[in-house]
C-alpha positions in Angstrom: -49.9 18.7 3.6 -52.0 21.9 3.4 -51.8 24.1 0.2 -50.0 26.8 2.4 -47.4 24.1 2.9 -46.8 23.5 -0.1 -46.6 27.0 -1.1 -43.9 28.0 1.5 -41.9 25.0 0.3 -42.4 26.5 -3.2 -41.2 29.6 -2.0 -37.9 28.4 0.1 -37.1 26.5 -2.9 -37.3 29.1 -5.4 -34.0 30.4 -7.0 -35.5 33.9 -5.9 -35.8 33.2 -1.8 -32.2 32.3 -2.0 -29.2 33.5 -0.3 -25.4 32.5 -1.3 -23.4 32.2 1.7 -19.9 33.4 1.0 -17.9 30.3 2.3 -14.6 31.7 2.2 -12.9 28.9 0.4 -14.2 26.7 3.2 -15.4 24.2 0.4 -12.3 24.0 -0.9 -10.1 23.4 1.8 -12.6 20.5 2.8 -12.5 18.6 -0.7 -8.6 19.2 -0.3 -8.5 17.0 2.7 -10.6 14.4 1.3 -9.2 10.9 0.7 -9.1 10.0 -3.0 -11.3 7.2 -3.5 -8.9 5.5 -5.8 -6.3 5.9 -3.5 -7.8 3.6 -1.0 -8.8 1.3 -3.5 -4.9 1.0 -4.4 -4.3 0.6 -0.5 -6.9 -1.6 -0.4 -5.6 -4.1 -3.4 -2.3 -3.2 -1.9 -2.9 -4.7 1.0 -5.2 -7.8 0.1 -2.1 -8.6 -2.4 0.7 -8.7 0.2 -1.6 -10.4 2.9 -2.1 -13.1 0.0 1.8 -12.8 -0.7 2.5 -13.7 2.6 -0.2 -16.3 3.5 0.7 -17.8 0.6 4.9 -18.0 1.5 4.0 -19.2 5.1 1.5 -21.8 3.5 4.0 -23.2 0.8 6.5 -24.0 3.4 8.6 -20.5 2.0 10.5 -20.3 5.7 12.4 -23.2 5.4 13.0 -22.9 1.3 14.5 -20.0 2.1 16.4 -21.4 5.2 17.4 -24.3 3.3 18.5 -22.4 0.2 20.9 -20.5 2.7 21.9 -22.8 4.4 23.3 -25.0 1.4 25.0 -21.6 -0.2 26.9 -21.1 3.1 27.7 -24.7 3.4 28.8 -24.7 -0.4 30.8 -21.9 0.4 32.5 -23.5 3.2 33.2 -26.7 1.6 34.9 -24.5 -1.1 37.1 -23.0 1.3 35.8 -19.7 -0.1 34.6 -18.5 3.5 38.5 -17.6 4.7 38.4 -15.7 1.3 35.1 -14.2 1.3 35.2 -10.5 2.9 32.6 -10.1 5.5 31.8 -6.6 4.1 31.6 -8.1 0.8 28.8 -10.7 1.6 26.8 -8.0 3.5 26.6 -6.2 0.8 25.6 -8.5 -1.4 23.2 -10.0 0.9 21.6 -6.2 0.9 21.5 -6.0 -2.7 19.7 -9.4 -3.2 17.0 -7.8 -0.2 16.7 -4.8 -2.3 16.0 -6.7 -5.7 13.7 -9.1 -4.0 11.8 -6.3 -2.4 11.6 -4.5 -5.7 10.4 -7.3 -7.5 7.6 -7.8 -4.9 6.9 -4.6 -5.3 6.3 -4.3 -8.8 3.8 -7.4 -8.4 1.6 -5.2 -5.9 
């Protein structure tokens, strides 16, 4: 580079050649729309932990654990003659109270 180059490179860089540009909050409103970065790192761990959760379940066989753990409460019940007892409202609700807890639980291991 010439000296005359390098002098109007001086000269642009200067605190005394320079202009502010009044950005009308413009900055602002940008960085406000920004994704946090350790928000995607949470959705990223988030993620990675219930894709390991649930290769993990299907690996392990957890399908038919679960089936057969059903399965043997229902025939239990049966054999109990608790079923003509048991009100059909009743065992919904408890069946979406056990969902609730286990979903909880998985989600406090996330």
């Amino acid at each position: 580079m010439t000296e005359n180059d390098d002098k109007l490179i001086e000269q642009f860089l200067s605190t005394a050649g320079r202009r502010e540009m009044a950005d009308d909050g413009f900055t602002r409103r940008v960085m406000r729309h920004l994704p946090d970065r350790r928000e995607r790192f949470v959705q990223w761990w988030t993620r990675l932990g219930f894709t390991l959760a649930l290769v993990l379940f299907l690996a392990l066989d957890g399908v038919e654990v679960l089936w057969n753990a059903v399965r043997e409460a229902f025939t239990s019940m049966v054999e109990q003659g608790m079923a003509s007892n048991a009100d059909p409202k009743s065992l919904l609700i408890a069946g979406a109270v056990l969902l609730f807890l286990a979903y909880k639980k998985i989600a406090s291991l996330a």
